[in-house]
C-alpha positions in Angstrom: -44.2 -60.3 244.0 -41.5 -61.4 246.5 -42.4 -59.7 250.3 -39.9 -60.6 253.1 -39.3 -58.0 256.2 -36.3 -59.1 257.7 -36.8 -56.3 260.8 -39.5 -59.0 261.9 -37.4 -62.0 260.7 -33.7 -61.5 260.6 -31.8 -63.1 258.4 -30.0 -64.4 261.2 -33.1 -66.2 262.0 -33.8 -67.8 258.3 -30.1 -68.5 257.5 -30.2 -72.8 257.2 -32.9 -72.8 258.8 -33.9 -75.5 255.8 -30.1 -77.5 256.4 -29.6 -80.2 259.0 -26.5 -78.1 260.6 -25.2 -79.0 263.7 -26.6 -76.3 265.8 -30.3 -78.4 264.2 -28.7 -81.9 264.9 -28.1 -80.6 268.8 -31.9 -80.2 269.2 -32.3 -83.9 268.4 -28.8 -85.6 269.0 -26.6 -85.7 272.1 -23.2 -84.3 272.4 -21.5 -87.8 272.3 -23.4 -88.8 269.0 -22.6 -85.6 267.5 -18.8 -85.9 268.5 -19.1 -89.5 267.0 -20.3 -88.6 263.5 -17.3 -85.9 263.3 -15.2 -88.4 263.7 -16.5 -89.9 260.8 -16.6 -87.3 258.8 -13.3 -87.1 259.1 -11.7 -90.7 258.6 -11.3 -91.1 262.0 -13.4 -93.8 262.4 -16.1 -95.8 260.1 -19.5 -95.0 260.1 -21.2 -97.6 262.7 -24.8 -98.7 261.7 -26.2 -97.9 265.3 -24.9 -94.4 264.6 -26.6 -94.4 261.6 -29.8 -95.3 263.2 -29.7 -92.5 265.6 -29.1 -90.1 263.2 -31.7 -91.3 260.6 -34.2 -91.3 263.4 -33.0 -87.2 264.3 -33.3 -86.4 260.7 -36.5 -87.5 260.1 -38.1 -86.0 263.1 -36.6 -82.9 262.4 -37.8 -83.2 258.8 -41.4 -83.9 259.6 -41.1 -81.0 262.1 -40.4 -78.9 258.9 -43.6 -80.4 256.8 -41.4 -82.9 254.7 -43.4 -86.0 253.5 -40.6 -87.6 251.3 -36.7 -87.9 251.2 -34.0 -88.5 248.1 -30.7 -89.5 248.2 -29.1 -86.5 245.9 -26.2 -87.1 243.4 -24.0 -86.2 240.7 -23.8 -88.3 237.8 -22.0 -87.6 235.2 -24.7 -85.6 233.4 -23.4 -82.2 235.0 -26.3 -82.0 236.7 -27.9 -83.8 239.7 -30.3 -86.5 239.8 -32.6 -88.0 243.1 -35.3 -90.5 243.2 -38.0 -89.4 246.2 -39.1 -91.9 248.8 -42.0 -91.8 251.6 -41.8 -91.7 254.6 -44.7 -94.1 254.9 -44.7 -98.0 255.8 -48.0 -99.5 255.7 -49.5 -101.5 258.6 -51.5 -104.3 258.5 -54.2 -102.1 260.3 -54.7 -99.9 257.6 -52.5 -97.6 259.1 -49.1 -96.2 258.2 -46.2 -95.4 259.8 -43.4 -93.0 259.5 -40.2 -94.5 259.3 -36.4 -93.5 258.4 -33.6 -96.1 259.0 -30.1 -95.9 259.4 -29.5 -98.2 256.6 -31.9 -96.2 254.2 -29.9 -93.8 255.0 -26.7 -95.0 254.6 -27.3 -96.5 251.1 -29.5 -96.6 248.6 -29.8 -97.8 244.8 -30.2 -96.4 241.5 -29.8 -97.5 238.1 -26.3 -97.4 236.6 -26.9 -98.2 233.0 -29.5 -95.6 232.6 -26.9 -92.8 233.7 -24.0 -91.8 231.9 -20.8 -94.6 233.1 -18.8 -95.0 229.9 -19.4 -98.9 229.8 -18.3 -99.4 232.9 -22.2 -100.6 233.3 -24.4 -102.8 230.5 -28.5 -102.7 230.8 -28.1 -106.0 231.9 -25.6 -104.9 235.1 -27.6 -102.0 236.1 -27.1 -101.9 240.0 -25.3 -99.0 241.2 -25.3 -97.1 245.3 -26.2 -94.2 246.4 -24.0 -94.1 249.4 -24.5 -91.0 252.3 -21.8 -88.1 252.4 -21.6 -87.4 256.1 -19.5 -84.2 254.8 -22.3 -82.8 253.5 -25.4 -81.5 255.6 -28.9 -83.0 254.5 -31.3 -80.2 253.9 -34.8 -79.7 253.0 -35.6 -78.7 249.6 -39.3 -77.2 249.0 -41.0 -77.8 245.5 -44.1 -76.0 244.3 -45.5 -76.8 247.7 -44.3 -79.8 248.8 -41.2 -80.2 251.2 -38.2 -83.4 250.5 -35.2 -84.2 252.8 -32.5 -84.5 250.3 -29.3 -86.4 251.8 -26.5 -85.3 249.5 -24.9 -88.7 248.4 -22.2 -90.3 246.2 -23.0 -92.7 243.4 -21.1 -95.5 242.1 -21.3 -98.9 240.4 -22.1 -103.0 241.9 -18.1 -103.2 241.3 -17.2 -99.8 243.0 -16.3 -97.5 240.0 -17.1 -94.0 240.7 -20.0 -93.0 238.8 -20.3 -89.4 239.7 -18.3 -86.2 240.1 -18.4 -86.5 244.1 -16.5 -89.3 244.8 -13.4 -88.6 242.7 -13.9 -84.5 244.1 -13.3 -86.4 247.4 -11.0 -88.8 246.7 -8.6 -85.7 245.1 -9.5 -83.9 248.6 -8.2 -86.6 250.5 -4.5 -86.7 248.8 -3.9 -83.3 248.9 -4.8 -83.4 252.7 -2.6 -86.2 252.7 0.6 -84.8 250.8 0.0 -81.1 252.5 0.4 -82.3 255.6 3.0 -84.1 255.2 5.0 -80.9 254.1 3.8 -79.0 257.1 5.0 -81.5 259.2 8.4 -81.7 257.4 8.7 -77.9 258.2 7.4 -78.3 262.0 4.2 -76.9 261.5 1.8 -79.0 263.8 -1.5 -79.2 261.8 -4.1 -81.6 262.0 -6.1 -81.0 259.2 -6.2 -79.6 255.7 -9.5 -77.9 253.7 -9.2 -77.1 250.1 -11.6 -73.9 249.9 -13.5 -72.8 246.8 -15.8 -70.0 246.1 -17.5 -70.2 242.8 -18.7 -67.1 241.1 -21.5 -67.5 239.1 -22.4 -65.8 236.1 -25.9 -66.0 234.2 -28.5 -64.3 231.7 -31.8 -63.2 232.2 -34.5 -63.3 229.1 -38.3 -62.7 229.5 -40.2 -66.6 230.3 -42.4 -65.9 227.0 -39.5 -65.0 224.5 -37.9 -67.6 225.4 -40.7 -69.8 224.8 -41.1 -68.5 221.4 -37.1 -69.7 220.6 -36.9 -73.2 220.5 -32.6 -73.0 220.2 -33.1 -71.3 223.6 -35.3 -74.3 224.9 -33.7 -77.5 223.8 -30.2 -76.2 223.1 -29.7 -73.4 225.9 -28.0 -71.0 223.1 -29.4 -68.9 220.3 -28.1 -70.6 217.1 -29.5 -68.4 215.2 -29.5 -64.2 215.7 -28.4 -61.4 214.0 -26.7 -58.6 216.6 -28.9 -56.0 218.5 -28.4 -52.4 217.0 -27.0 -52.0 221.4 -24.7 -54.3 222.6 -22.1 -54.0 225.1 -19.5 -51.5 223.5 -21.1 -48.5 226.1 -19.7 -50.4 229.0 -23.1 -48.8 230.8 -24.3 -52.2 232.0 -21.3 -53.0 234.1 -22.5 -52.6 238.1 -25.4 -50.5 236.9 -28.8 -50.2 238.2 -30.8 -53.3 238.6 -34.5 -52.7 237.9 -37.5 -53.2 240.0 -38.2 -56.9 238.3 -34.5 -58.4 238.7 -33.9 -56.9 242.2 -37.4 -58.8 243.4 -36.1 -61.7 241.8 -32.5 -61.6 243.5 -33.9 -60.9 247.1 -36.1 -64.6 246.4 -33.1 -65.6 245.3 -31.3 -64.6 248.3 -34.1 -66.0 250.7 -33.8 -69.3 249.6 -30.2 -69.8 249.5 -29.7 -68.6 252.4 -32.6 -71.0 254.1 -30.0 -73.7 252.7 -27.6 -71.9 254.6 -25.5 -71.2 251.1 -23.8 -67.8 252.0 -25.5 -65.6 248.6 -22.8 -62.4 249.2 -22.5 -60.3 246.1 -24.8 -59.8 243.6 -24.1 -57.3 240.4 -25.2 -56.6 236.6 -22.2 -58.0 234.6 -21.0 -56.7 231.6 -23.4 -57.9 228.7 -27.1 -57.0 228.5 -29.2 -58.7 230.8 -26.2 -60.7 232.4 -25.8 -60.7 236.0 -23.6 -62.5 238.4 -23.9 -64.4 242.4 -21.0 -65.0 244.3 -20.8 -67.1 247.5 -18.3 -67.4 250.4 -15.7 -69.8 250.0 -16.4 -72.7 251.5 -14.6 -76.5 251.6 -14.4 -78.0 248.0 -17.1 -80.8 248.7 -19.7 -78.2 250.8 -18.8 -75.3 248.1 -19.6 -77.9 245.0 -23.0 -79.1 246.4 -24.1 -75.6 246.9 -23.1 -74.4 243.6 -25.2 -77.1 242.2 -27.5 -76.4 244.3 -27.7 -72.7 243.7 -27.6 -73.2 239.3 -31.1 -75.3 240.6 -32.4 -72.3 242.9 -31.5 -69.6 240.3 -33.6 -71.3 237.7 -36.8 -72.4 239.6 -36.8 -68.7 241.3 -36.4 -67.4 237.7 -39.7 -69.0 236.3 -41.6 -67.8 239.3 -40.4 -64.3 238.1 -41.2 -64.7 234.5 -38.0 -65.2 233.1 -35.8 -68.0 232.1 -31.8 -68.1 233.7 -29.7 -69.4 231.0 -26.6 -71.1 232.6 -24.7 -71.3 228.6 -21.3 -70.6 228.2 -22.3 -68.3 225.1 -26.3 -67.9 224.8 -26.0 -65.1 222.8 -23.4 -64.5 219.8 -21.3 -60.9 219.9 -22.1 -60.4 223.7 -20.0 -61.7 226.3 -20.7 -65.2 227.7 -21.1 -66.5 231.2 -18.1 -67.9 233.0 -17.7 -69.0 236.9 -14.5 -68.3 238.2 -13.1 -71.0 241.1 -11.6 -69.3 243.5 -8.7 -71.9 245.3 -6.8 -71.9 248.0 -5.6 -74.3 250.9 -5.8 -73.7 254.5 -5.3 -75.5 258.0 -7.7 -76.5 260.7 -6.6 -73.4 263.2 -7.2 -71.4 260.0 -3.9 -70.5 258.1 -4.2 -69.7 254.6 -1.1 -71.9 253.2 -1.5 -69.1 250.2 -0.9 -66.3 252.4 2.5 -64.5 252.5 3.0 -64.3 256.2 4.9 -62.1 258.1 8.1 -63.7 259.6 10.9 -65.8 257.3 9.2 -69.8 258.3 5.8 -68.7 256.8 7.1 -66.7 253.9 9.4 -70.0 253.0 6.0 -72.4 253.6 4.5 -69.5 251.4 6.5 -69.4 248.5 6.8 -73.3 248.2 3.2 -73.8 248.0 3.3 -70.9 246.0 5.9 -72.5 243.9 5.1 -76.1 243.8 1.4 -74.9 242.5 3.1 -73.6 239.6 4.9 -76.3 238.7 1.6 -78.0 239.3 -0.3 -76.3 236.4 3.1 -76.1 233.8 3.7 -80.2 234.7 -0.1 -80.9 233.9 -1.7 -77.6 232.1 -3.0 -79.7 229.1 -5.2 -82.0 231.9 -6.3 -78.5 233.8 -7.2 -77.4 230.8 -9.6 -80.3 230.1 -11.1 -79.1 233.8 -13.3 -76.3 231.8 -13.3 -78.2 229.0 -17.2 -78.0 227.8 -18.7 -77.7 224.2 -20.2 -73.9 225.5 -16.7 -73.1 226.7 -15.5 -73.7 223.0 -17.6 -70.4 222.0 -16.3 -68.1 224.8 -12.8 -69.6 225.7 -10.0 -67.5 224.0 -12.2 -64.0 222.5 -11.5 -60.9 224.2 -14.4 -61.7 226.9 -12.4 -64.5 228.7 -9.0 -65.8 229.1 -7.2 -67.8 226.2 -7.3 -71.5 226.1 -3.5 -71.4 227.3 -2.7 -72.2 230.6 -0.8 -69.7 232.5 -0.6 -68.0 235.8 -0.1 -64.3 236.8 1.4 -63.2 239.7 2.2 -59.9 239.4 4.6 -57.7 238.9 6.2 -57.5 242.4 5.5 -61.2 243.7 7.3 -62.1 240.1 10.5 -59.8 240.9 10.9 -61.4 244.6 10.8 -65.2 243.4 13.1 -63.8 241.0 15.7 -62.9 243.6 15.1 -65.5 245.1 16.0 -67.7 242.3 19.3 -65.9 241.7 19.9 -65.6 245.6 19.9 -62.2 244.9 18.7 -59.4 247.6 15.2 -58.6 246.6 15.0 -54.7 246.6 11.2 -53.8 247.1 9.2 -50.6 246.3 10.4 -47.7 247.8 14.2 -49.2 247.9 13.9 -51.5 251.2 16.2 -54.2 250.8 15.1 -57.6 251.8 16.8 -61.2 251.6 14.0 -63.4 250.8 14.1 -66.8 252.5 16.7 -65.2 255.9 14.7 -62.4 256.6 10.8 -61.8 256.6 9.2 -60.4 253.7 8.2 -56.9 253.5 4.5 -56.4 254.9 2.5 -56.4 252.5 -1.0 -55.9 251.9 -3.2 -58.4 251.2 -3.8 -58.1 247.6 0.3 -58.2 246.3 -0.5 -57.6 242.8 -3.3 -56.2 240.4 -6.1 -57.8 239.0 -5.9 -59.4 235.6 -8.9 -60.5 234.1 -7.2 -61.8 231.0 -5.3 -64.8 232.8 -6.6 -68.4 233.2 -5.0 -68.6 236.6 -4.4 -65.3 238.4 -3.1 -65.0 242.3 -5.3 -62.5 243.7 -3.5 -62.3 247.1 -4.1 -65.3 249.2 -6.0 -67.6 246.9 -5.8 -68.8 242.7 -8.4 -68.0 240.4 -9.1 -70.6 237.7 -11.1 -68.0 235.3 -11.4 -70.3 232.4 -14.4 -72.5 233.9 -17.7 -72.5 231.8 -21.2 -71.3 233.9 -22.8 -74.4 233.1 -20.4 -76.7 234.9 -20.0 -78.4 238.2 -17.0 -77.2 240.3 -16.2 -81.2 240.0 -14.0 -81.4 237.5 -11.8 -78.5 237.3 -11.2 -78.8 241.4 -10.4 -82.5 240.9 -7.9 -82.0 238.1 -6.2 -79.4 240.8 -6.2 -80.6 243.6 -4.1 -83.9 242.2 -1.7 -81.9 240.3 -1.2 -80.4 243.4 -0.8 -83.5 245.5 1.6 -85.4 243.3 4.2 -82.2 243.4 3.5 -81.8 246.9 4.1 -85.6 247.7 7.6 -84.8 245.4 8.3 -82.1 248.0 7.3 -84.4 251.1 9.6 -87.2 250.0 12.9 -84.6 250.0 12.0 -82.9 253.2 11.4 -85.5 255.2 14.9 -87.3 254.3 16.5 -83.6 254.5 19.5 -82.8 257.5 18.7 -79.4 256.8 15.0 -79.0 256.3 15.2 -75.1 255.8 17.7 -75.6 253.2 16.2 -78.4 251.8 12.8 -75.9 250.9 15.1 -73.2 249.6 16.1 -75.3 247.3 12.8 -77.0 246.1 11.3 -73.0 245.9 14.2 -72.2 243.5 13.7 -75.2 241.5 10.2 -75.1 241.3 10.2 -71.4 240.0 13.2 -71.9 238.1 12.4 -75.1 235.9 8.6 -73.7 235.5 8.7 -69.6 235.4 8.0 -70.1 231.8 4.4 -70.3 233.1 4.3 -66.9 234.4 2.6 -64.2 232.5 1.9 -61.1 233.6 0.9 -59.4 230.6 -2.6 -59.0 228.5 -4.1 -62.6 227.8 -6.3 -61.5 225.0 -3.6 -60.0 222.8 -2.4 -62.0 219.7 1.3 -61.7 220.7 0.5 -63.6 223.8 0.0 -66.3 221.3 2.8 -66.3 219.9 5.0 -66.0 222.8 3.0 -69.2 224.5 4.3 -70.9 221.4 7.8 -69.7 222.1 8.1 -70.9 225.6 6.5 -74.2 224.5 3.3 -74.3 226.1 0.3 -75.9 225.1 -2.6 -74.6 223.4 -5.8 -76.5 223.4 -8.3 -74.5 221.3 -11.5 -76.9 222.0 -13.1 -79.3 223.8 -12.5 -82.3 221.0 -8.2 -81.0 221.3 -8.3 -80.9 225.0 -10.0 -84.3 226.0 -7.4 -87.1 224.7 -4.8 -85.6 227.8 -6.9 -86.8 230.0 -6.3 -90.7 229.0 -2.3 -90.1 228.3 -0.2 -92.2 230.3 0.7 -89.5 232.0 -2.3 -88.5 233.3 -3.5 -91.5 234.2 -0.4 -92.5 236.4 -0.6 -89.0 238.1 -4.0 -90.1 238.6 -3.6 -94.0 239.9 -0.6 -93.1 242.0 -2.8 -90.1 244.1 -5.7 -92.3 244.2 -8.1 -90.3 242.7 -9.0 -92.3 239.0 -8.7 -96.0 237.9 -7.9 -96.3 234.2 -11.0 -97.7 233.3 -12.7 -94.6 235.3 -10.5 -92.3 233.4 -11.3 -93.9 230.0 -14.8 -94.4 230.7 -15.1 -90.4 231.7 -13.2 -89.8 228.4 -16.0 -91.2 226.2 -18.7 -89.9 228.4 -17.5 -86.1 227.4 -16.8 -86.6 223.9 -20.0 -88.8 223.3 -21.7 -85.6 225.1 -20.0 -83.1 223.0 -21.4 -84.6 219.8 -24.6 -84.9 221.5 -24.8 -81.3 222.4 -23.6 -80.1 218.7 -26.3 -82.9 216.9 -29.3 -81.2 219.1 -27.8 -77.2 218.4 -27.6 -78.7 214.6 -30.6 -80.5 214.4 -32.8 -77.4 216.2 -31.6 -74.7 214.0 -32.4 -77.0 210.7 -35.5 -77.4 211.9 -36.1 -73.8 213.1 -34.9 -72.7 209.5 -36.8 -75.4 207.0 -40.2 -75.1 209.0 -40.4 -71.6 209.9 -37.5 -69.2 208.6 -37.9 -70.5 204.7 -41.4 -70.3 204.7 -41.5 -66.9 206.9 -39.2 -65.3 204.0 -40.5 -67.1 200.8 -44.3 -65.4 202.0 -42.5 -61.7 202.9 -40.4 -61.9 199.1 -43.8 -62.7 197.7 -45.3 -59.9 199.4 -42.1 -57.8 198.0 -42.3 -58.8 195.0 -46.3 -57.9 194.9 -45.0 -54.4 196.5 -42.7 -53.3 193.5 -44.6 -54.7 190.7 -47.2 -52.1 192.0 -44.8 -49.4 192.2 -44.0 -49.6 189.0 -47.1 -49.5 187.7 -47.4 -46.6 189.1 -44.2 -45.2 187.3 -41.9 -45.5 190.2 -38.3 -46.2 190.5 -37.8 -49.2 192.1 -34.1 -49.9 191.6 -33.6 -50.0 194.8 -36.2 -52.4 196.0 -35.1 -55.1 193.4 -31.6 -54.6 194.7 -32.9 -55.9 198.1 -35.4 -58.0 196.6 -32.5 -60.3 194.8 -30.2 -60.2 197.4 -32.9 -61.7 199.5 -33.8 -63.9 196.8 -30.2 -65.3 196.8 -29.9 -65.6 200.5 -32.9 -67.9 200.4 -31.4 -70.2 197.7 -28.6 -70.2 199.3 -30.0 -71.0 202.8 -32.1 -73.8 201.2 -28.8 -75.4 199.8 -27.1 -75.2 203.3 -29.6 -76.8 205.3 -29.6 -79.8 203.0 -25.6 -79.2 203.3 -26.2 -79.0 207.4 -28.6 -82.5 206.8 -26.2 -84.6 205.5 -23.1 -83.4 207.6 -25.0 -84.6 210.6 -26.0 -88.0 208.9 -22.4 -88.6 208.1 -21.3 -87.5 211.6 -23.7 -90.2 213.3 -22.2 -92.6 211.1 -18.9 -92.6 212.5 -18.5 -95.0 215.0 -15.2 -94.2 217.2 -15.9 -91.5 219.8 -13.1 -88.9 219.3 -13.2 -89.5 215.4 -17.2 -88.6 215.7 -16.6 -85.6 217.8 -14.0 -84.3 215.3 -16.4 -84.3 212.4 -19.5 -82.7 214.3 -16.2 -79.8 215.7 -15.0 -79.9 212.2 -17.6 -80.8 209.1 -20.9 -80.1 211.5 -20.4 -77.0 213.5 -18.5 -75.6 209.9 -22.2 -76.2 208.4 -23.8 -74.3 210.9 -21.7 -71.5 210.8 -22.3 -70.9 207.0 -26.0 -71.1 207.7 -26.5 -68.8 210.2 -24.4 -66.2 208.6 -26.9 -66.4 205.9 -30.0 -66.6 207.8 -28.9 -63.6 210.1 -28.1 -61.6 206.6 -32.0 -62.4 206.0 -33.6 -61.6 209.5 -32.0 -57.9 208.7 -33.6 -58.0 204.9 -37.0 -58.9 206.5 -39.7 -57.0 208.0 -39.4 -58.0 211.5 -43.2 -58.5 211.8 -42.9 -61.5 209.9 -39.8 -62.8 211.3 -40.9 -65.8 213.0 -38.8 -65.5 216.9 -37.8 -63.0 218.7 -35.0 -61.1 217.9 -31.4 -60.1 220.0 -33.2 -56.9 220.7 -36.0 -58.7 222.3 -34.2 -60.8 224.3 -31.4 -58.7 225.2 -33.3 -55.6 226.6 -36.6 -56.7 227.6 -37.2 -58.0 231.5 
């Protein structure tokens, strides 16, 4: 049982107490060397080894200070996940002593294995060097594990020949050109600012089940979704789970959970029940793309290790369970300057709200000039089960704006006068907007891209991912229409003029993008169809746009992807996909074949023994027969599709080209497993549940 008083410790006192910040690094480092490495961080000067040294030799004293015997160089390959190799501390003396030592160059760099990883042949077994190279960006921090305490030094990873191998590097190179093309339209408009942060703040959804279910439920170990599971009598349809009570167990859990995030100084904020059984959500403050990605990963790591100490299992699917909602994490976006103007924010005189509405504007012709590529941002084979039911928003890209923000680009468009609620009359563009609150329009939870006031939420984004991909796919869009807008500004006479015009341009050669209506209806659809935008169902559709000429010289020209980095990333994600589906496949055939079939051929022999004794008694036993065949027949027929599932997968790994491979386990594999479980689920509710061989949806859904 988790026990922490914070009237005796504030949380004041614990917040990052376990991250190198800078108020740590002052205890250790003078104000000249800390001055020195935020130049560095950012690009105002390269990082100088005898800097390095100095703050290697801070880090490790504070480090020890904390208990720490070992340190890693963290990263994020192309798994999704992270990956660190621990080193002492310890150099041996020829005394028989040791001593305890952390140089600047160890922590600079250090090397890993880049054929072992994920790199889409961009490394052989036979080329297998790859970096680890130090993120100043990113504070180190201390990371305690059953016991013992590591320095972790968040890092970037790439190859001998300098190909990004990770999700950090290209998140950072995307960063960079949107800093780059962003100021350069504030400048063109007179606004002095130095610097530019693209802010995120990932929501995280997740389930809860009971450690020893889940242990019974081997789809739920090696897969991370139920394959198999007929409904729960209770689902969702009372809409009393929603921000209801959190029991005893999971609030004991969360305030853990809380304790140690916030040691890692990760601002934990809200925490609620979500709206399926056993779901929950953790949101964070928004924080710098980089700082915010790290933590999330960070936090998906925290959430499951605190989990197991409670007795449960966190399940970071897409879709663990079937008829329930699944688990997004919605990217909250926005852009702001170093004196801390949201560039998303209408403003209040008529400079801002022009600066306003062409970021505004050139973000939508962002997503309509390159939806098909944002979409492949939360593309994930989980995402292909929740994506497009009425639990998350279609696999369409549009954006909602509302109502009122719609009507005043609109007018704007037209140069007509905008006439705003309650019949104030305002020229958009000469004079200032009305005031308005912060939140200009409604919430929709049906869109893939909503504006919530001052920021974009990109809803579609699976739970399981990293905040990587979808940022990077963004923030580039972004850049290249923002370097568009640069270009014309900064050759305009009339600068003022010059932005009227892009705004109108902008809105009016991409409004088709704009929908302010309900997602989830069918007519949506069809009107998405009308106005010619594309629809990406899956994973396997949505992949090939990210190696179209197109996308690739969006991302060549900001910077962000070599071709050979694209392609590679390309094959990683499809050769995953088919991964992912052959393990789902391959669990539930064995889950069926070893224990289902034999679990129901021993329960119709007992059923069997059950009515021939009724009706030697005399009894009617119509009915039982009825049930007795018709479980009879499922079992035949489930025998047949798990020979059916057997070979599907066989000729599936036979195909040799990536796409065409992915397209048969999408297509001729998942098709297989669909059947199956439809008729295995039609025999878990014909068989006595003591003999059913896993715990059922009602166990796992409503027990903790």
């Amino acid at each position: 049982m988790f026990s922490m008083d914070y009237t005796v410790t504030p949380v004041s006192d614990i917040y990052g107490s376990n991250c190198f910040t800078e108020t740590e690094m002052a205890k250790y480092l003078s104000d000249t060397t800390i001055r020195e490495l935020k130049q560095v961080q950012r690009g105002q000067k390269p990082l100088a080894l005898s800097l390095a040294d100095q703050v290697a030799a801070a880090m490790k004293e504070w480090a020890l200070k904390k208990g720490a015997t070992h340190y890693c160089h963290w990263f994020q390959p192309l798994t999704g996940l992270t990956a660190e190799k621990h080193n002492s501390f310890i150099s041996p003396t020829k005394s028989g002593k040791v001593l305890l030592e952390f140089s600047g160059r160890e922590l600079i760099q250090g090397e890993g294995d880049a054929s072992s990883l994920p790199n889409g042949g961009l490394r052989t077994t036979f080329e297998a060097r790859g970096y680890t190279a130090w993120d100043t960006s990113s504070p180190a921090f201390i990371k305690e594990i059953g016991g013992e305490k590591i320095l972790y030094i968040p890092t970037a990873f790439f190859s001998y020949t300098g190909e990004a191998l990770d999700k950090k590097v290209p998140l950072l190179r995307s960063t960079a050109a949107l800093e780059k093309q962003t100021l350069r339209v504030l400048h063109a408009l007179g606004t002095k600012a130095k610097r530019v942060i693209v802010n995120i703040g990932p929501e995280q959804e997740y389930f809860l089940v009971d450690k020893e279910l889940y242990k019974k439920r081997p789809d739920l170990r090696l897969a991370g979704r139920t394959v198999l599971g007929t409904f729960a009598a209770k689902g969702q349809e009372l809409d009393d789970h929603y921000y209801g009570q959190i029991n005893d167990k999971v609030s004991n859990f969360m305030a853990e959970l809380n304790y140690e995030l916030w040691k890692l100084g990760i601002s934990s904020k809200t925490q609620h029940l979500e709206a399926a059984p056993n779901q929950f959500e953790v949101a964070v403050v928004y924080d710098a793309a980089n700082l915010a990605t790290d933590h999330n990963q960070l936090l998906m790591e925290i959430l499951q290790s605190v989990a197991w100490r409670h007795g449960m299992v966190a399940l970071l699917h897409e879709k663990p369970f079937s008829g329930v909602n699944g688990s997004g994490k919605h990217d909250n976006w926005s852009l702001s300057t170093d004196d801390g103007t949201n560039l998303l924010s209408p403003g209040h005189d008529a400079q801002e709200n022009l600066q306003f509405l062409l970021f505004l504007t050139a973000f939508l012709k962002a997503l309509d000039e390159y939806a098909p590529l944002i979409r492949c941002g939360a593309a994930t084979a989980g995402n292909d089960f929740r994506l497009g039911g009425a639990e998350a928003p279609p696999a369409i890209i549009s954006i909602f704006l509302g109502e009122q923000l719609t009507s005043m680009l609109d007018a704007f468009a037209e140069d007509k006068v905008y006439q705003a609620p309650g019949g104030a009359k305002v020229a958009i563009g000469v004079s200032p907007l009305p005031q308005l609150p912060l939140d200009l329009t409604d919430r929709n939870r049906t869109s893939p891209m909503a504006f919530t006031g001052n920021k974009f939420e990109f809803r579609m984004v699976g739970s399981s991912q990293s905040m990587s991909g979808p940022n990077i796919y963004l923030n580039t869009a972004m850049a290249s229409v923002l370097e568009e807008a640069a270009n014309r500004l900064e050759k305009a006479q009339d600068t003022k003029a010059e932005c009227r015009a892009l705004i109108k341009e902008f809105y009016k050669g991409h409004k088709r993008i704009v929908f302010n209506g309900n997602g989830y209806g069918p007519e949506w659809v069809e009107e998405a169809h009308r106005r010619g935008l594309a629809e990406r169902k899956d994973m396997v559709d949505a992949l090939p746009e990210m190696v179209t000429e197109k996308a690739i010289r969006l991302f060549e020209s900001q910077g962000v992807f070599t071709r050979e980095e694209v392609v590679s990333r390309e094959g990683i994600y499809l050769d995953t996909f088919s991964k992912q589906v052959n393990i789902e496949a391959a669990v539930m055939n064995e889950m069926v074949s070893k224990s289902i079939i034999p679990a129901v051929s021993g329960y119709l022999k007992e059923l069997a023994g059950s009515v021939k004794a009724q009706e030697e008694m005399d009894l009617d036993t119509t009915a039982q027969r009825r049930q007795l065949k018709r479980l009879s027949h499922a079992l035949e027929r489930a025998i047949k599709q798990v020979e059916a599932l057997h070979l599907s997968i066989a000729k599936a790994q036979a195909v040799d080209d990536m796409l065409e491979k992915a397209k048969a386990y999408r297509d001729d594999v998942r098709g297989q497993m669909e059947g199956l479980r439809g008729t295995v689920d039609e025999m878990e509710n014909l068989t006595d549940k003591k003999v059913w061989p896993y715990p059922s949806y009602d166990d796992l859904l409503f027990t903790l």
